[in-house]
C-alpha positions in Angstrom: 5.1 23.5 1.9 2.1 25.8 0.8 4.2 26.9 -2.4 4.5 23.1 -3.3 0.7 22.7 -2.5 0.4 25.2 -4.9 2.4 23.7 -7.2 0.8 20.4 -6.7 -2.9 22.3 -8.0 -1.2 23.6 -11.3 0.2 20.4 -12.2 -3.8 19.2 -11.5 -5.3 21.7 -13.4 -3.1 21.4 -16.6 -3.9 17.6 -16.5 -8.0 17.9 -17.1 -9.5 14.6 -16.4 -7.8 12.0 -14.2 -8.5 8.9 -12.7 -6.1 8.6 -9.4 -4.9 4.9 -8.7 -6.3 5.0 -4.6 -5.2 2.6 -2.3 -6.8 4.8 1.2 -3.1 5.5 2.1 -2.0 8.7 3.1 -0.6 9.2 -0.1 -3.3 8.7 -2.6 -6.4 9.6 -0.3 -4.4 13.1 0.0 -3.6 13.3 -3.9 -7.4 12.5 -5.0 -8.8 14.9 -2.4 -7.3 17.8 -3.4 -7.5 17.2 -7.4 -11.5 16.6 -6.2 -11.1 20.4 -5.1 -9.4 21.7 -8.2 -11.1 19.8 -11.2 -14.4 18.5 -9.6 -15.7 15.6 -11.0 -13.0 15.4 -13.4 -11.3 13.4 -11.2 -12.7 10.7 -9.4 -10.6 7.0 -7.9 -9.8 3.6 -8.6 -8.5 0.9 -6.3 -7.1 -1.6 -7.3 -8.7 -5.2 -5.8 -6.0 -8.3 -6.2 -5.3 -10.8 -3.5 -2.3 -8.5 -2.9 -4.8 -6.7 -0.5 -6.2 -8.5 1.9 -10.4 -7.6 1.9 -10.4 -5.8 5.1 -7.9 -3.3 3.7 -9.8 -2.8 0.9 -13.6 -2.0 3.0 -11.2 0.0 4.9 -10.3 2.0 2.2 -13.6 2.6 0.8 -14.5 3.5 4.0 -12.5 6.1 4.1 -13.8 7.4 0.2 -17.0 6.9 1.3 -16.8 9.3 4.8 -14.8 12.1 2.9 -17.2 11.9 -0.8 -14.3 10.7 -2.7 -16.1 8.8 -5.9 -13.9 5.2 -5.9 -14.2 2.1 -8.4 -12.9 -0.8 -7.9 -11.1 -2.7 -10.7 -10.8 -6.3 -9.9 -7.6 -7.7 -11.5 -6.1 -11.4 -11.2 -2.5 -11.5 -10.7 -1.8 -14.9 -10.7 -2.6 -14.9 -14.8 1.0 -12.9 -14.9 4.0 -15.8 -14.0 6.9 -12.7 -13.8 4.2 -11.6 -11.0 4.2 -14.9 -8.8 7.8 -16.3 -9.3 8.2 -12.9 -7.0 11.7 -12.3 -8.0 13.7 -9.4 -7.5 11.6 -6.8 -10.5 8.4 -8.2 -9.3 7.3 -4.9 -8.3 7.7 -3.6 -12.1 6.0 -6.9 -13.4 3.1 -5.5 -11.3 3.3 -2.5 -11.6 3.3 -3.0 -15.4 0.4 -5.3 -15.0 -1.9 -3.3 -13.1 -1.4 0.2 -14.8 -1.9 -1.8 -18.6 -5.4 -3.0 -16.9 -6.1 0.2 -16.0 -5.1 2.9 -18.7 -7.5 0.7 -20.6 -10.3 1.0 -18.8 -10.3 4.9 -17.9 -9.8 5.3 -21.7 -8.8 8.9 -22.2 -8.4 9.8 -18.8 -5.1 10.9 -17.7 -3.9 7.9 -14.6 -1.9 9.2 -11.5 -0.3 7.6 -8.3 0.3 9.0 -5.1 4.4 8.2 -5.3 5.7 11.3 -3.7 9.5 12.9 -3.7 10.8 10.6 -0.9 10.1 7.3 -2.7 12.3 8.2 -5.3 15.0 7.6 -2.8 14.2 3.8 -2.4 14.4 0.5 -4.1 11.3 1.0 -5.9 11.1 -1.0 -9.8 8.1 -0.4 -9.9 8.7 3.4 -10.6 10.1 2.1 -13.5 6.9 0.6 -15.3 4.9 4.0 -14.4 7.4 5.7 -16.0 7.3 3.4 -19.6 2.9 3.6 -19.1 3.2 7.6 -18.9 1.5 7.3 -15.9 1.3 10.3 -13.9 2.8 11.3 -10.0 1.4 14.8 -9.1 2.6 14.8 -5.5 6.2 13.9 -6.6 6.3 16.2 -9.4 5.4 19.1 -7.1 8.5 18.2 -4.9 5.8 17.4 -1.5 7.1 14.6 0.5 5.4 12.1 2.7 6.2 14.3 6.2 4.8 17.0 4.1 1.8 15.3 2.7 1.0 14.2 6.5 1.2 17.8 7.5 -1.0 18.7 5.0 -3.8 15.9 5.6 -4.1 16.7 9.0 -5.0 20.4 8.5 -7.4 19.1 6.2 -8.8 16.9 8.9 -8.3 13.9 6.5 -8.4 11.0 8.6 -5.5 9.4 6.8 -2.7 11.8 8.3 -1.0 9.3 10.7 -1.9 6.1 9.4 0.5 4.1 9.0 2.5 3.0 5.7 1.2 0.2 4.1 2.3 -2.3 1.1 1.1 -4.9 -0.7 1.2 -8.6 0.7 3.7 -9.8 -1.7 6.4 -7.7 0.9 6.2 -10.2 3.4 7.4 -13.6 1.2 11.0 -13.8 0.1 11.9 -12.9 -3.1 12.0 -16.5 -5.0 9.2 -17.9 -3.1 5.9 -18.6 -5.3 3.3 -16.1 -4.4 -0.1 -18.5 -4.1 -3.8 -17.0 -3.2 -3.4 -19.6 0.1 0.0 -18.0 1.4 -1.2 -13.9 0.5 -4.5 -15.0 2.4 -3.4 -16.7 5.9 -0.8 -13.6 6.2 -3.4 -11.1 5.1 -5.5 -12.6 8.2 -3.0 -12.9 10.8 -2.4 -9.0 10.2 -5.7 -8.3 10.8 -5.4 -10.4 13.6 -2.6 -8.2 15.5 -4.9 -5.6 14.4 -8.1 -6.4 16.2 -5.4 -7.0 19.5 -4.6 -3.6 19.0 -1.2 -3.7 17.0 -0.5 -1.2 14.2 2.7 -0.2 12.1 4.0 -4.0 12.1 4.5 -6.7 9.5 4.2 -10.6 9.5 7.5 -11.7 7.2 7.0 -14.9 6.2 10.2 -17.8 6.2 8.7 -21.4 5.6 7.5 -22.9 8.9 8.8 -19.7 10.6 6.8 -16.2 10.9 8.7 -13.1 11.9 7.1 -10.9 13.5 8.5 -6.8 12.8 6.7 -4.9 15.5 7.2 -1.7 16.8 9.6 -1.2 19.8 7.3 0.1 22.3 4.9 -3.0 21.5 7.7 -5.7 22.6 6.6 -5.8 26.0 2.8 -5.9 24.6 3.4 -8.8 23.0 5.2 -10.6 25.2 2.1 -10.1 27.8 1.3 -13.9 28.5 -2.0 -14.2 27.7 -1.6 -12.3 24.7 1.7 -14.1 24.0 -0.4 -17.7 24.0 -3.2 -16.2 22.0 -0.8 -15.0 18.9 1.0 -18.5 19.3 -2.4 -20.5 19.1 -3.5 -18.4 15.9 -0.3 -18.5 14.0 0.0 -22.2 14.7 -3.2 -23.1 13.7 -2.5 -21.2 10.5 0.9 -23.6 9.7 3.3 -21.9 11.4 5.6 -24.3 13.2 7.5 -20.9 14.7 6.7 -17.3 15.8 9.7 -14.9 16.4 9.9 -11.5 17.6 12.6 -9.6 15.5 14.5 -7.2 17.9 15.5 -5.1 15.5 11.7 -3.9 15.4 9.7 -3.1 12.0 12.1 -2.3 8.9 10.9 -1.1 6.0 11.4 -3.2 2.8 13.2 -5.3 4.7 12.6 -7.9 2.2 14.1 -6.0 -0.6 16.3 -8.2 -2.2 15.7 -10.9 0.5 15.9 -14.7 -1.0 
């Protein structure tokens, strides 16, 4: 692990100046503090603000710039200007992908861009690797071989606060593939998360199904959940924001389990 860290500075110091694409994952908030380390201010962050975050990720994540002196500038980007973007069919992810990382390359100029997509990634359905690839852009952590149990490791000797937070993806992940993304649908999920998160809830995800909302929670949260009070509360907020139905999926969370979903 320390030879790939070291690997992981080289591939930073050949690159000169950078501009890291930061999302306050573990990923990315790893990747852009340790090329603040080897090239200074040479390298500094931008995060990408679309209604594919919901707002109180994206104070979150500045947040956490903020408390470890990580310079971050927020590129504001409309997504709904792209239609291979909202018809949110199967290569959606490389429509945005595409979309986002044209925006960006020109605005930093002659900056080189990076991402934080490390060596498992690779692994999974992921277009939007794709489009990265075709822009030239830049993934350090991949290229030095670290993967995410790796990364983690790393983070927390670092005392970065991001070592165990949990993954996170953009709000397009909960809706179907073939269903329309619209600002109204990315912003009622986006607040129900936050929601489950003020009741204490982490590592889940609100799928979306028409008048039905599934909830993917971890296992040892089932009987939390299921706590009457708190049972009533989640069914009064989901109903008042449309949902007819609220379902607890027993298989638990799943990751991208929506790939390829219609």
């Amino acid at each position: 692990m320390r030879e790939k860290l070291e690997v992981l500075e080289g591939i930073l110091q050949t690159l000169g100046r950078i501009v890291v694409a930061y999302s306050g994952g573990v990923d990315s908030t790893f990747l852009l503090f340790v090329a603040r380390r080897v090239l200074g201010a040479s390298a500094r962050g931008v995060l990408f603000d679309t209604a594919l975050l919901p707002p109180h990720k994206r104070e979150e994540a500045l947040q956490t710039a903020s408390a470890l002196g990580l310079p971050v500038d927020v590129l504001s980007l409309d997504i709904f200007e792209n239609r291979d973007i909202v018809a949110n069919g199967p290569e959606r992810c490389y429509f945005c992908k595409k979309h986002l990382f044209t925006k960006l390359l020109a605005w930093a100029g002659k900056s080189i861009i990076c991402d934080g997509t490390n060596a498992d990634e690779v692994l999974e359905f992921r277009p939007g690797l794709r489009a990265k690839e075709e822009l030239g852009v830049r993934s350090p952590l991949l290229e030095a071989g670290l993967t995410k149990g790796e990364i983690r490791e790393l983070s927390r000797e670092y005392e970065l606060p991001t070592w165990n937070k949990p993954s996170y993806s953009c709000l397009a992940t909960r809706i179907p593939q073939g269903t329309e993304l619209t600002a109204e649908l990315l912003e009622r999920i986006g607040k129900l998360e936050r929601f489950l998160e003020e009741l204490g809830f982490s590592g889940f995800r609100v799928r979306h199904h028409g008048t039905i909302a599934r909830l993917e929670l971890k296992e040892e949260d089932f009987s939390r959940v299921l706590e009457p009070k708190k049972r009533q509360k989640i069914l009064e907020e989901f109903k008042n924001a449309g949902y007819h139905f609220v379902t607890l999926d027993l298989g638990g969370y799943q990751k991208g389990s929506m790939d390829g979903k219609i």
